[in-house]
N, CA and C of each residue as an Amber inpcrd file, in Angstrom:
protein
   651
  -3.4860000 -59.5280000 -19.9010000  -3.5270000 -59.7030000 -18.4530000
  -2.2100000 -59.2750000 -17.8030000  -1.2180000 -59.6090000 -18.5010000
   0.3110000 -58.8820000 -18.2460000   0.3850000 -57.5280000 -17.9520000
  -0.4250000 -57.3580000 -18.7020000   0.2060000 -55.3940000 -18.5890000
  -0.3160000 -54.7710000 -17.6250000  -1.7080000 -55.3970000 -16.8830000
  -2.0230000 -54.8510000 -15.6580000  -1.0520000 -54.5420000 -14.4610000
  -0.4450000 -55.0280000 -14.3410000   0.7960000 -54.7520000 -13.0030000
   1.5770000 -53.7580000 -13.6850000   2.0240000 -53.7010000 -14.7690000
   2.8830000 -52.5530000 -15.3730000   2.4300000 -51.2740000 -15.7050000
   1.1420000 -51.1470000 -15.9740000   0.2190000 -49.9520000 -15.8520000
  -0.0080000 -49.3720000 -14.4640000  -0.0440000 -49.9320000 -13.5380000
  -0.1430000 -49.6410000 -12.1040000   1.4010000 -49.5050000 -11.6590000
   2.2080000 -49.7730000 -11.9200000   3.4540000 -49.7690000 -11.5200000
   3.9980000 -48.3310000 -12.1580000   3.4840000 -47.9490000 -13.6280000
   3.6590000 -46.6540000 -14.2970000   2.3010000 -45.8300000 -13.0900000
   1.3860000 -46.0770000 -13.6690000   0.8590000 -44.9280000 -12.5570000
   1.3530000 -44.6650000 -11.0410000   1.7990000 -44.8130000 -10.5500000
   2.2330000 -45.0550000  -8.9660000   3.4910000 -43.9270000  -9.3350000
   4.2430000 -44.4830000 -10.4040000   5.7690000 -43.5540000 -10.3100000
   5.0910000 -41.9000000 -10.4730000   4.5070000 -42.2650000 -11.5280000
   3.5520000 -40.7330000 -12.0900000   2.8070000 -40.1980000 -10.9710000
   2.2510000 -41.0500000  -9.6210000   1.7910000 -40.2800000  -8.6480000
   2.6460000 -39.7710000  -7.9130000   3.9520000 -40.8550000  -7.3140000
   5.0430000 -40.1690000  -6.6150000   5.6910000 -38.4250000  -7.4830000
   6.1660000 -39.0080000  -8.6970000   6.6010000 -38.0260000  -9.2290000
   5.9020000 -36.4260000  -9.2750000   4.4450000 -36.5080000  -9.3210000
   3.7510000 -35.5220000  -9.1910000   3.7780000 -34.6860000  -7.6850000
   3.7550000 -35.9570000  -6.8980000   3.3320000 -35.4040000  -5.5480000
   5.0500000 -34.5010000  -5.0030000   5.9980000 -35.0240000  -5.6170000
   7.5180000 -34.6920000  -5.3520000   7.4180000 -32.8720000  -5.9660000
   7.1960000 -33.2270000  -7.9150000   7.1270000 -31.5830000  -7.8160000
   6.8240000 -30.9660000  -7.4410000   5.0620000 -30.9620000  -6.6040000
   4.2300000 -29.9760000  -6.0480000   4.8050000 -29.7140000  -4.8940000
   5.3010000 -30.4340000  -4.1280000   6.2220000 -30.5440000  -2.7920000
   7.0710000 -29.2850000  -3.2120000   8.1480000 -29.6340000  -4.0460000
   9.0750000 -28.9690000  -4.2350000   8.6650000 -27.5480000  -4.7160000
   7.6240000 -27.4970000  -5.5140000   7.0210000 -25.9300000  -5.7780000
   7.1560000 -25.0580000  -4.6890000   6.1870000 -25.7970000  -3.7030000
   5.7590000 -25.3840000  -1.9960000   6.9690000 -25.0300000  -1.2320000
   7.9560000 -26.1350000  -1.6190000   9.2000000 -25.0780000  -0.7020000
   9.6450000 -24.2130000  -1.3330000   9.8920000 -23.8860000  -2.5510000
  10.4500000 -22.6130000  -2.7480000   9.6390000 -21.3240000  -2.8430000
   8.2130000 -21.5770000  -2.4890000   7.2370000 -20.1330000  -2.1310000
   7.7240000 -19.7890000  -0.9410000   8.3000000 -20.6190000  -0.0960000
   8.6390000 -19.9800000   1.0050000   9.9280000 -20.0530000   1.5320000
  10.8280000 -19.6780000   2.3220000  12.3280000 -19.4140000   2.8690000
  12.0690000 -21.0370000   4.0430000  13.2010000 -21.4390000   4.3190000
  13.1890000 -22.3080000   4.9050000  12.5650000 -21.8720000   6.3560000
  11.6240000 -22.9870000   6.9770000  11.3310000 -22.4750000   8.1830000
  12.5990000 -22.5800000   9.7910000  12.4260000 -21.5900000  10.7500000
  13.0790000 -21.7170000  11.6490000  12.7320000 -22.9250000  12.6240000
  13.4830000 -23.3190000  13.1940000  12.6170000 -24.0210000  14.4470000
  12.1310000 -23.1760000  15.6450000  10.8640000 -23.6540000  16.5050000
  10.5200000 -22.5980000  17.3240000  11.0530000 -23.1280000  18.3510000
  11.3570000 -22.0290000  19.0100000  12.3350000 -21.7700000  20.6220000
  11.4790000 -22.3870000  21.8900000  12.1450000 -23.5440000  22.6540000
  11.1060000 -23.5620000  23.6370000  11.5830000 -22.6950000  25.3110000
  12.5490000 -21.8090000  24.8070000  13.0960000 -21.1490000  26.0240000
  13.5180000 -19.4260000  25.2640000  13.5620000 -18.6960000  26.2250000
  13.9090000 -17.6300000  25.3630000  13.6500000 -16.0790000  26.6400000
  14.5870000 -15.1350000  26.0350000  14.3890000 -13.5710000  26.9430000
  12.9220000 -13.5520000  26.6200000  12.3030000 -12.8370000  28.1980000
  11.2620000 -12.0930000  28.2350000  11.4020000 -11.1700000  27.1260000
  10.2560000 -10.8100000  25.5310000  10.1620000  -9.9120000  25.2620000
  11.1590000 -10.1510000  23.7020000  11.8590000 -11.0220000  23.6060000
  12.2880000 -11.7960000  22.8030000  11.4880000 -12.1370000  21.4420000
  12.0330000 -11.8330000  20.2320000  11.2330000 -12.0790000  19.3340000
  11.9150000 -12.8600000  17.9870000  11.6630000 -13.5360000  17.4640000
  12.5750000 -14.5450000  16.3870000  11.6160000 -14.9910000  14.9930000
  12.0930000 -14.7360000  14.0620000  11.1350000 -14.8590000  12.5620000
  11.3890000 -16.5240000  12.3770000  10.2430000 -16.8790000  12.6130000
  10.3690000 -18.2970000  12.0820000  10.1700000 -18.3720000  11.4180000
   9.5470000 -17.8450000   9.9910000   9.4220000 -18.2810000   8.5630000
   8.5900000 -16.9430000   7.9520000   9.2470000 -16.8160000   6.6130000
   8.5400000 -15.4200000   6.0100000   8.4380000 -15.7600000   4.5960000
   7.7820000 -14.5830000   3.7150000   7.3780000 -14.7130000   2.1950000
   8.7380000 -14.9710000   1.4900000   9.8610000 -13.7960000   1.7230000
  10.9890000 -14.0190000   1.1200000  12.0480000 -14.1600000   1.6050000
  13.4720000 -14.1840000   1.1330000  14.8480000 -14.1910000   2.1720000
  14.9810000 -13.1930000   2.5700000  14.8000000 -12.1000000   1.7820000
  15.1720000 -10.7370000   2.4650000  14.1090000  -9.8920000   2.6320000
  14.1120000  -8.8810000   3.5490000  12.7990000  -7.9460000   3.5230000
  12.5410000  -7.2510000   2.5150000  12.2350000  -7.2820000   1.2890000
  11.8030000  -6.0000000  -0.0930000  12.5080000  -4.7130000   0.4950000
  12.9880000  -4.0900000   0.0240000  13.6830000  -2.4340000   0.3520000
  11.8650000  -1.7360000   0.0180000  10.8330000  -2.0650000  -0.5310000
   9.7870000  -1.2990000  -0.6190000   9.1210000  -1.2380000   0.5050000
   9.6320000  -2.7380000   1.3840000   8.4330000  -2.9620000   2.9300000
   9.5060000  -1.5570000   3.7120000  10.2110000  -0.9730000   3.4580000
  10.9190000  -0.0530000   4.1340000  10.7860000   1.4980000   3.7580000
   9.7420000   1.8580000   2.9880000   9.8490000   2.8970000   2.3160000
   8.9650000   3.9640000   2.7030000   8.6960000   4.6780000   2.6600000
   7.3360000   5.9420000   3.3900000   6.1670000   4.9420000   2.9470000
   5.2240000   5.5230000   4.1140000   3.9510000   5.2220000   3.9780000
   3.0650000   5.6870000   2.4290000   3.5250000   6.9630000   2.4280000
   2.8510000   7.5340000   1.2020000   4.1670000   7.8490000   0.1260000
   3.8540000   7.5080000  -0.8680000   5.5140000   8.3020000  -1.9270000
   5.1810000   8.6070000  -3.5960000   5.0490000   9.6140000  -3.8340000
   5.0320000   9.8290000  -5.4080000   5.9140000   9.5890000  -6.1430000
   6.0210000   8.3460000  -7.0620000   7.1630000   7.6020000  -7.9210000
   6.4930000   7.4710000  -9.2110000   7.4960000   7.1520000 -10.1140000
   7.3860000   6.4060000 -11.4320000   7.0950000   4.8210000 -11.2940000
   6.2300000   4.5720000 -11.9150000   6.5010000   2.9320000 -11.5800000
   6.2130000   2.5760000 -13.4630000   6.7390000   2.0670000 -13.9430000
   7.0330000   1.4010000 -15.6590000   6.6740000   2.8520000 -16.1880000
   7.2210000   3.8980000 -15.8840000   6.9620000   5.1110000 -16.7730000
   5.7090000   5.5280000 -16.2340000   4.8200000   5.2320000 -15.3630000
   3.3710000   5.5270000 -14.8910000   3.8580000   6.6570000 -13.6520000
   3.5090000   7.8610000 -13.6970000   3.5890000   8.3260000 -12.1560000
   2.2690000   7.5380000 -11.3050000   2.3110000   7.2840000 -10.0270000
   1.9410000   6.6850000  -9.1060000   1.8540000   7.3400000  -7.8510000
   1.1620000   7.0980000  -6.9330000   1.1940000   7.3280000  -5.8190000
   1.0380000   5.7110000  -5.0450000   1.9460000   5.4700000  -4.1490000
   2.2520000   4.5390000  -3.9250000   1.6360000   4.8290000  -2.0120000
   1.1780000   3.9290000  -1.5150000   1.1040000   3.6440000  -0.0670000
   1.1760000   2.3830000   0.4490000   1.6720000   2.1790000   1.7460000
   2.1500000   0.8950000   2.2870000   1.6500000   0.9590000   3.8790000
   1.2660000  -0.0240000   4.1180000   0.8830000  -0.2650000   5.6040000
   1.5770000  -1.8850000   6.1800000   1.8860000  -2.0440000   7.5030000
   2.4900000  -2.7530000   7.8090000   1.9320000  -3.0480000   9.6330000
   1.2770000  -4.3180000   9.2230000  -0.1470000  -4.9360000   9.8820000
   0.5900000  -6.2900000  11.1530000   0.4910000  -6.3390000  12.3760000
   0.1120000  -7.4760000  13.2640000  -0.9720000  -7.6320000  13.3120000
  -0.7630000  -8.9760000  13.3820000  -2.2760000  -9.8890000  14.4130000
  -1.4860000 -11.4530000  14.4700000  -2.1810000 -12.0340000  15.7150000
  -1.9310000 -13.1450000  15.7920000  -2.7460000 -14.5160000  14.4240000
  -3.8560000 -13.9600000  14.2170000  -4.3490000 -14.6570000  12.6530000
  -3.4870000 -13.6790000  11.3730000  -3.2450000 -14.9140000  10.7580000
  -2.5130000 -14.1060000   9.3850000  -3.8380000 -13.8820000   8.4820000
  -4.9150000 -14.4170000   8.7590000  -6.3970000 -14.0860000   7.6210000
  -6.2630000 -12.5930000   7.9880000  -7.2290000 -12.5190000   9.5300000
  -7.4100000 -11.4280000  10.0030000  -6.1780000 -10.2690000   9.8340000
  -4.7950000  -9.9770000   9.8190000  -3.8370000  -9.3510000   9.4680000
  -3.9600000  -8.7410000   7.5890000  -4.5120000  -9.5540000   6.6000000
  -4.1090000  -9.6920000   5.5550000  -5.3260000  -8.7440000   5.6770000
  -6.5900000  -8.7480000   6.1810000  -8.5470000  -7.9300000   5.6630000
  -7.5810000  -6.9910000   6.1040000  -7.1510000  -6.6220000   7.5000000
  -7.1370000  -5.2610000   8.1820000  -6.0760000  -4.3730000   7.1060000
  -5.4150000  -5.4900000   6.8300000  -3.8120000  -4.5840000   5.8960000
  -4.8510000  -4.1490000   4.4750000  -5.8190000  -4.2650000   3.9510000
  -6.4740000  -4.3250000   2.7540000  -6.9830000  -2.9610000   3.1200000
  -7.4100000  -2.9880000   4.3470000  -8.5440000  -1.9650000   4.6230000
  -8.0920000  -0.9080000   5.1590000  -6.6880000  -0.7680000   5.6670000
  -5.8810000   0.2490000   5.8450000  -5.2630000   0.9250000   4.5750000
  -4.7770000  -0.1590000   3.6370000  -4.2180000   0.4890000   2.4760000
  -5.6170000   1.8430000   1.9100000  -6.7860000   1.7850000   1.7600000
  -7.6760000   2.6670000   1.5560000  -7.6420000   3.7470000   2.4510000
  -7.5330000   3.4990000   3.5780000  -8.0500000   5.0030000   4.5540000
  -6.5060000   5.2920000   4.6600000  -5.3740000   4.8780000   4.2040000
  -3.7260000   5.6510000   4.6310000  -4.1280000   6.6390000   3.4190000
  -4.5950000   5.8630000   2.1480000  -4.5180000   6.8270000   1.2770000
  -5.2430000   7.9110000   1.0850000  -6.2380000   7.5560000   1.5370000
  -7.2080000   8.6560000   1.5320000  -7.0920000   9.9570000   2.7150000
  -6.4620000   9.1830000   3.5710000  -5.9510000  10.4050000   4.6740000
  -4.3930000  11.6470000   3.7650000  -3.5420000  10.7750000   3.2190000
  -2.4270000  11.0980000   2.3630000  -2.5500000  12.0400000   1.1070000
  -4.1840000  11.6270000  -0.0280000  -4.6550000  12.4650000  -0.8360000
  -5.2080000  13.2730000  -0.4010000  -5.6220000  13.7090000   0.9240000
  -5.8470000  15.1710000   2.0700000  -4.7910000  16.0390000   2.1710000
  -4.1010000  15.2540000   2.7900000  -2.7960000  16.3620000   2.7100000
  -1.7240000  16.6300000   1.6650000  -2.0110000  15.9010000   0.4820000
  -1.5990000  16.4440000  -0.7810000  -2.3380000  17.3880000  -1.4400000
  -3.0320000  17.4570000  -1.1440000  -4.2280000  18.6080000  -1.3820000
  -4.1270000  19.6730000  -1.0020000  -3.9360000  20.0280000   0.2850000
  -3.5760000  20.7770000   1.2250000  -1.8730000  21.1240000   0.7790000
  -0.9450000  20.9440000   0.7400000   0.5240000  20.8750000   0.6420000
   0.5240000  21.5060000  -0.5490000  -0.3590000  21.3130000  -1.7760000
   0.0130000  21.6790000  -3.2230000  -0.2570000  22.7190000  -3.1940000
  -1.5530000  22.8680000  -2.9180000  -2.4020000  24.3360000  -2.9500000
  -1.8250000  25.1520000  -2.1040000  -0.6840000  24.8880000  -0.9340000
  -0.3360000  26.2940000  -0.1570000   1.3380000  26.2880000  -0.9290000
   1.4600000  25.5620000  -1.7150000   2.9180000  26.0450000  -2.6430000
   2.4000000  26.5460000  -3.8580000   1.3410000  26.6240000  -4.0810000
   0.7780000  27.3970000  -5.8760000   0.0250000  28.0060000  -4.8810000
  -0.1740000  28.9850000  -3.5800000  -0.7160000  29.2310000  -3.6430000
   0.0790000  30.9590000  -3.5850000   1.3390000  30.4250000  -2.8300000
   2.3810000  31.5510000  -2.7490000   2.7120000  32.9060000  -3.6360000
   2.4680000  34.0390000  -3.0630000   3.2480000  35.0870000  -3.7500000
   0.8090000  35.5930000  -4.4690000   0.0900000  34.7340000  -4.2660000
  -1.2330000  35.4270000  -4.2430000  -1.7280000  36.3040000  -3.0440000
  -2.4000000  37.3310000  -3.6390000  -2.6950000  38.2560000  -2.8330000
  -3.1760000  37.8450000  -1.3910000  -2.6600000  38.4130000  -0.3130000
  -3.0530000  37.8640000   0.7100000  -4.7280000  37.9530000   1.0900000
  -5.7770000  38.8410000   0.3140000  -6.7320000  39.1920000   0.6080000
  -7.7650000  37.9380000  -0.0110000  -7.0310000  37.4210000  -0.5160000
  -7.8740000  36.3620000  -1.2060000  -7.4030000  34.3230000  -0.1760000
  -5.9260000  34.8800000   0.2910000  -6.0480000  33.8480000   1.2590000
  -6.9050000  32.6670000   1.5870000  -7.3120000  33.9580000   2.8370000
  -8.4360000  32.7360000   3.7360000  -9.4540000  32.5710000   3.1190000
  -9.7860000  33.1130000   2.1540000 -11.2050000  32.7150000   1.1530000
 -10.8780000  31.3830000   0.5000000  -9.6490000  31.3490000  -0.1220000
  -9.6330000  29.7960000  -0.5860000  -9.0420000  28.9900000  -0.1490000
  -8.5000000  29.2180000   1.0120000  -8.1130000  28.0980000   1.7280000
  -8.8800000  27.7180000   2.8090000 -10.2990000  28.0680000   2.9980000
 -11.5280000  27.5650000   3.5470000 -12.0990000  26.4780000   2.7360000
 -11.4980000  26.8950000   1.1730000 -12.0080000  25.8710000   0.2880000
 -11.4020000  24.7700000   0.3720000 -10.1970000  24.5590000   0.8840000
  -9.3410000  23.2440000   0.3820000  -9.7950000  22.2280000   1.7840000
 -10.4010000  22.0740000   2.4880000 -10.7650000  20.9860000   3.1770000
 -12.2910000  20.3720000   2.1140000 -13.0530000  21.1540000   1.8740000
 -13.9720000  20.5870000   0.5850000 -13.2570000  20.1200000  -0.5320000
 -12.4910000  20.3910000  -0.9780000 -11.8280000  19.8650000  -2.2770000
 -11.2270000  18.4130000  -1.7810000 -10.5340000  18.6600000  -0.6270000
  -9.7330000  17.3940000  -0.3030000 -11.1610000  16.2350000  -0.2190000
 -12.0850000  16.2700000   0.4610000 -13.0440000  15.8920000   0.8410000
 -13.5830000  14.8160000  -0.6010000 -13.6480000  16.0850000  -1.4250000
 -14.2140000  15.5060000  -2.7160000 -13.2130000  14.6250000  -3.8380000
 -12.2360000  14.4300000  -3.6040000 -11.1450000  13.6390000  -3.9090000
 -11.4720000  12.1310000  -3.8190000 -11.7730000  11.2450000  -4.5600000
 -12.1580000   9.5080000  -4.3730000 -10.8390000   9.0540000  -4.4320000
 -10.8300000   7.6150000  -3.8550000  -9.1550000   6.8400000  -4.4130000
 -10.1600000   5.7710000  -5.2240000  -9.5780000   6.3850000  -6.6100000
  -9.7010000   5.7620000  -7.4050000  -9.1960000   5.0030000  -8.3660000
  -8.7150000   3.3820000  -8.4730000  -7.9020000   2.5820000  -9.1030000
  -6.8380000   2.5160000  -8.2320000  -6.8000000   2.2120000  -7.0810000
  -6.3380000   1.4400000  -6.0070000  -5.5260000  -0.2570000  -5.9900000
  -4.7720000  -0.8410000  -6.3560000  -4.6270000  -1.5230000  -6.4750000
  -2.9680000  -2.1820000  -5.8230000  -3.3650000  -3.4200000  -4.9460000
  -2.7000000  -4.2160000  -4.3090000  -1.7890000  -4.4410000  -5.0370000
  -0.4190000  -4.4040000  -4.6740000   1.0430000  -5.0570000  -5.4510000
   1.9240000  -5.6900000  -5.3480000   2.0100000  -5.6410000  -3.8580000
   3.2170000  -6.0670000  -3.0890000   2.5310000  -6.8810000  -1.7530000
   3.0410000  -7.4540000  -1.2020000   2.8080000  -8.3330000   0.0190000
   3.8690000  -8.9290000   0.3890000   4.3790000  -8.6590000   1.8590000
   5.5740000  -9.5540000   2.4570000   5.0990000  -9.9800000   3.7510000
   4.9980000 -11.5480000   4.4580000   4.9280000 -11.5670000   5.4170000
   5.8070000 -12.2200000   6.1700000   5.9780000 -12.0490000   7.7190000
   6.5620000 -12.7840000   8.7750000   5.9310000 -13.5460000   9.8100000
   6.1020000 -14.6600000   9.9980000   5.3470000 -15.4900000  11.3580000
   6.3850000 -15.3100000  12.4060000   6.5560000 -14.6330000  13.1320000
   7.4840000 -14.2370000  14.6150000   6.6760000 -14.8940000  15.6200000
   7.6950000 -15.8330000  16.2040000   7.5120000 -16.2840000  18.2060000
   8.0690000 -15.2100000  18.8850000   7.0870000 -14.8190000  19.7530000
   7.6290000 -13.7000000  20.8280000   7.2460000 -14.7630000  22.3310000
   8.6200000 -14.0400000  22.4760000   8.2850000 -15.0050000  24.4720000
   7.6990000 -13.6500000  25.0570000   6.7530000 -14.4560000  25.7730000
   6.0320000 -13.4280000  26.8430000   6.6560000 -13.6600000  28.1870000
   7.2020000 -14.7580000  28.3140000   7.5370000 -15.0780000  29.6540000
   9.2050000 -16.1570000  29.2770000  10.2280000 -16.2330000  29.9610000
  11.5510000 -17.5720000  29.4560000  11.2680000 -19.0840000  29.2420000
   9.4410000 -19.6830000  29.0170000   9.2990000 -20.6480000  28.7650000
   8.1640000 -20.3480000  28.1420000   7.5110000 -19.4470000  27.5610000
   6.3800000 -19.1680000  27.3120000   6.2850000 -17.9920000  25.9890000
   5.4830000 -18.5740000  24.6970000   6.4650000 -17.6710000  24.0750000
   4.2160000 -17.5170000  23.2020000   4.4300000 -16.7000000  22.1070000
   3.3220000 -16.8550000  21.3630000   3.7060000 -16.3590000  20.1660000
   2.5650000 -16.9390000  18.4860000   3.0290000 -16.5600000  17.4570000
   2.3080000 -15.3530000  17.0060000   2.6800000 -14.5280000  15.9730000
   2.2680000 -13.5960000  15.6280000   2.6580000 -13.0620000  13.8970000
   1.8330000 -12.7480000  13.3580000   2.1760000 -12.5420000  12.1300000
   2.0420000 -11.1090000  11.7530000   3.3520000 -10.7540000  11.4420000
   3.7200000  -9.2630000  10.5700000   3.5370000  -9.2460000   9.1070000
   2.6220000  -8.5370000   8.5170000   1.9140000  -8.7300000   7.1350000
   2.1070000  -6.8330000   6.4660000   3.0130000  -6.7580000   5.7370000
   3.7460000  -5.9060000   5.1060000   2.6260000  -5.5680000   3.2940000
   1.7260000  -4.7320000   3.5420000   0.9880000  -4.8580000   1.6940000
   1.8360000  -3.4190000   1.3980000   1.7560000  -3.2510000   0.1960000
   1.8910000  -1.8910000  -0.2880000   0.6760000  -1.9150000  -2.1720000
   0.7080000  -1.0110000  -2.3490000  -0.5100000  -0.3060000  -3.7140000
  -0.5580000   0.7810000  -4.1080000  -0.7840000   0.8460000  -5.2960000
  -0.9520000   2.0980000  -5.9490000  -1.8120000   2.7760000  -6.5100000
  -1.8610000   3.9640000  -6.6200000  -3.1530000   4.5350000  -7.4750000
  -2.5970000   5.5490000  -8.7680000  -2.6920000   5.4710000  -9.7810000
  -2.5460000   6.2390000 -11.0530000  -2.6710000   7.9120000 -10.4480000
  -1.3480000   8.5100000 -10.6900000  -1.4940000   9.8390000 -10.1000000
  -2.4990000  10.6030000 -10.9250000  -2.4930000  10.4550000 -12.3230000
  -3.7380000  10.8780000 -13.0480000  -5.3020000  11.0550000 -12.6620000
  -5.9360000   9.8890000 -11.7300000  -6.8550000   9.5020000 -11.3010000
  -7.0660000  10.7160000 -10.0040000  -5.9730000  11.5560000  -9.3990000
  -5.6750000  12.0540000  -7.8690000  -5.8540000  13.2810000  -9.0260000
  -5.0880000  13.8510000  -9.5550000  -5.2640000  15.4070000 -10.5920000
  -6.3560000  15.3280000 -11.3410000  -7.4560000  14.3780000 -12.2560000
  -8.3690000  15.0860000 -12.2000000  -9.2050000  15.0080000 -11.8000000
  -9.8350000  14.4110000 -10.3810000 -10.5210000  14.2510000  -9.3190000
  -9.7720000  15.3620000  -8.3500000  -9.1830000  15.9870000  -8.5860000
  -8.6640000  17.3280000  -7.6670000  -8.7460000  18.4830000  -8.5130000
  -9.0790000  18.5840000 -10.0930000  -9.0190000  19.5710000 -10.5940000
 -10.4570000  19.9750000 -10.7150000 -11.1070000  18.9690000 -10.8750000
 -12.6520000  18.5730000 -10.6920000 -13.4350000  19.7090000  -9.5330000
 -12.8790000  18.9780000  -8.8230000 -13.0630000  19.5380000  -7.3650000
 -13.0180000  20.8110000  -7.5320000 -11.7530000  21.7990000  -7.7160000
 -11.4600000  23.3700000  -7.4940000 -12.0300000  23.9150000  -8.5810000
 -12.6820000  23.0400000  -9.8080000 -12.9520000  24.1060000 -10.5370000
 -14.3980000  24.2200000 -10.2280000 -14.8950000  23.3150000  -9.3710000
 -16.6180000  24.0110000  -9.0590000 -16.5990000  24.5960000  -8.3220000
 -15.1520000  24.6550000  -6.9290000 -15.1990000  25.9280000  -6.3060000
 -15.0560000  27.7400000  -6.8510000 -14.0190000  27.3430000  -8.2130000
 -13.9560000  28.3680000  -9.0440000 -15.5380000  29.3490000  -9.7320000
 -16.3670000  28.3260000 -10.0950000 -17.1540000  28.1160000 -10.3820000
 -18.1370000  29.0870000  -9.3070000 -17.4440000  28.9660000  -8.2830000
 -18.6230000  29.4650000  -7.1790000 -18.3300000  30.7570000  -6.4830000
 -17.3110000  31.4220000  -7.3050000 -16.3160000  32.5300000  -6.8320000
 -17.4180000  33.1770000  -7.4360000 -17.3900000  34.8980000  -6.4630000
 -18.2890000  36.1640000  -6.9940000 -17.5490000  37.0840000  -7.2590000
 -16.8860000  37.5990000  -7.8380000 -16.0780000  38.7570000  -8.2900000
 -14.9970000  37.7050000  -9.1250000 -14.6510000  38.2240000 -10.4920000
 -13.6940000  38.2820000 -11.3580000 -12.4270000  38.1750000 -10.8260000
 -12.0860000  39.2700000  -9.5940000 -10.7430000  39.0870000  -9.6570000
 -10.1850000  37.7330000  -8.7940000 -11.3120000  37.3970000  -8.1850000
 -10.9590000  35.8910000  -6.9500000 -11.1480000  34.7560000  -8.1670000
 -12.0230000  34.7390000  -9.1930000 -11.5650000  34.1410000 -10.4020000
 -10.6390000  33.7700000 -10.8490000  -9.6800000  34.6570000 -11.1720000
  -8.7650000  34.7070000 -11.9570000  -7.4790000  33.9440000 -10.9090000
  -7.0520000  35.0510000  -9.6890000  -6.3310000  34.5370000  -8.5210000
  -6.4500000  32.8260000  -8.7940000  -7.6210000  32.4850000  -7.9350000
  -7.8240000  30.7390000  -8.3560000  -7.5120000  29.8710000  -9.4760000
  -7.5850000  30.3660000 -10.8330000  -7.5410000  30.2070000 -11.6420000
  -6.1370000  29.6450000 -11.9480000  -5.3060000  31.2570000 -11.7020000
  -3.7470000  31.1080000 -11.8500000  -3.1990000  29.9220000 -10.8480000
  -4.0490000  29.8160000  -9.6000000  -3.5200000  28.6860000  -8.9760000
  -3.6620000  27.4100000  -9.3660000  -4.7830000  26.7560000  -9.9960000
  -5.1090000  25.6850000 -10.6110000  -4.1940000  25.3680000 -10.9300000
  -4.2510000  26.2540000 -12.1540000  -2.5220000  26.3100000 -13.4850000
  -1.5630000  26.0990000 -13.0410000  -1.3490000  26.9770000 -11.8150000
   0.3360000  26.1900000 -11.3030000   0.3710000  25.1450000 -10.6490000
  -0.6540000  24.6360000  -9.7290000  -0.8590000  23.3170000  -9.5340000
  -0.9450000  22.1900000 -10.4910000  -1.0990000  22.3060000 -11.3120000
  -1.0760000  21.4520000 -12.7140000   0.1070000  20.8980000 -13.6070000
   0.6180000  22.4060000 -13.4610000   2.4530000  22.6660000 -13.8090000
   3.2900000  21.7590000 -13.1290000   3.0220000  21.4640000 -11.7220000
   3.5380000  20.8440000 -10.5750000   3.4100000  19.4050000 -10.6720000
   2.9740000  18.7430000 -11.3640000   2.4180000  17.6620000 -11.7130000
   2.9080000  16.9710000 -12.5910000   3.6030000  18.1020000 -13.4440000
   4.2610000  17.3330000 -14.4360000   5.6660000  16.9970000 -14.2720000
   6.2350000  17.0600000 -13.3340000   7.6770000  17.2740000 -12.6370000
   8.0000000  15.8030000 -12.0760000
């Protein structure tokens, strides 16, 4: 009958104690918060609380960038999202990271093929570079994947007593540059494929090849 009060007296510490670490987990996911301003310049804007202390040097980097990442070449893209809901900010930043890239594997498409395409006969030109909006076209983003995320909750005054919150939501992701070359080699060789004379063959051909060359750099 004794030990009842001492069993409850141990569980209780074991609840405080639990509820203390999880506490303490919770503050260090996040930077200490600011207090919000109840006065402030028209137009005025102040970070009251974000993911980390400092901004990532990656939330600062081109939208689109071809890097190494653990020895992997990559193609890396980043978008950097308001809205006053941080849900709604986080879908739109998801759903931008897809169409930046897919607009970006267009004009890598375009960019490669008119540097391999240099020093080919000019008569063959505009014949295949009618082709490269189909090729770009036929290009998927494939293995896409989320990596990074930084956000900010900013008070902006709209008015010197009147202020509103807003959240800046920073994603960035990558796609295996492998996945972009042969879903692009794919592509030009059924245009190759669709060439009528030998010598526009070959021309194309040699371009592939040096586009390929380019890749490995």
């Amino acid at each position: 009958m004794k030990k009842r009060p001492i069993l409850a007296v141990s569980l209780f510490v074991a609840v405080l104690f639990l509820s203390a670490f999880l506490a303490s987990c919770a503050a260090k996911s996040l930077t200490k918060a600011e207090p919000v301003q109840k006065k402030g310049k028209t137009g005025e804007e102040t970070v009251i609380e974000k993911s980390d202390d400092k901004v990532p040097k990656w939330a600062m980097a081109p939208e689109i960038e071809i890097a190494r990442d653990k020895g992997e070449k990559v193609i890396f893209v980043k978008v950097d999202i308001s809205n006053k809901d941080r849900r709604a900010a986080e879908r739109i930043a998801e759903g931008e990271l897809r169409k930046r890239i897919a607009e970006g594997i267009k004009t890598l498409v375009d960019s490669q093929f008119k540097e391999a395409m240099s020093g080919t006969e000019s008569s063959f030109s505009e014949s295949f570079e009618s082709s490269v909006v189909t090729v770009a076209n036929k290009v998927p983003v494939v293995g896409l994947i989320v990596t990074d995320t930084y956000w900010e909750k900013i008070q902006k005054f709209t008015s010197k007593k009147e202020s509103e919150i807003y959240y800046r939501i920073v994603k960035r992701a990558k796609m295996p540059y492998k996945n972009y070359t042969t879903a692009r080699d794919n592509a030009w060789n059924e245009v190759l494929a669709q060439q009528k004379s030998d010598a526009e063959k070959q021309a194309l051909q040699a371009i592939i090849e040096k586009m390929s060359q380019g890749d490995e750099e």
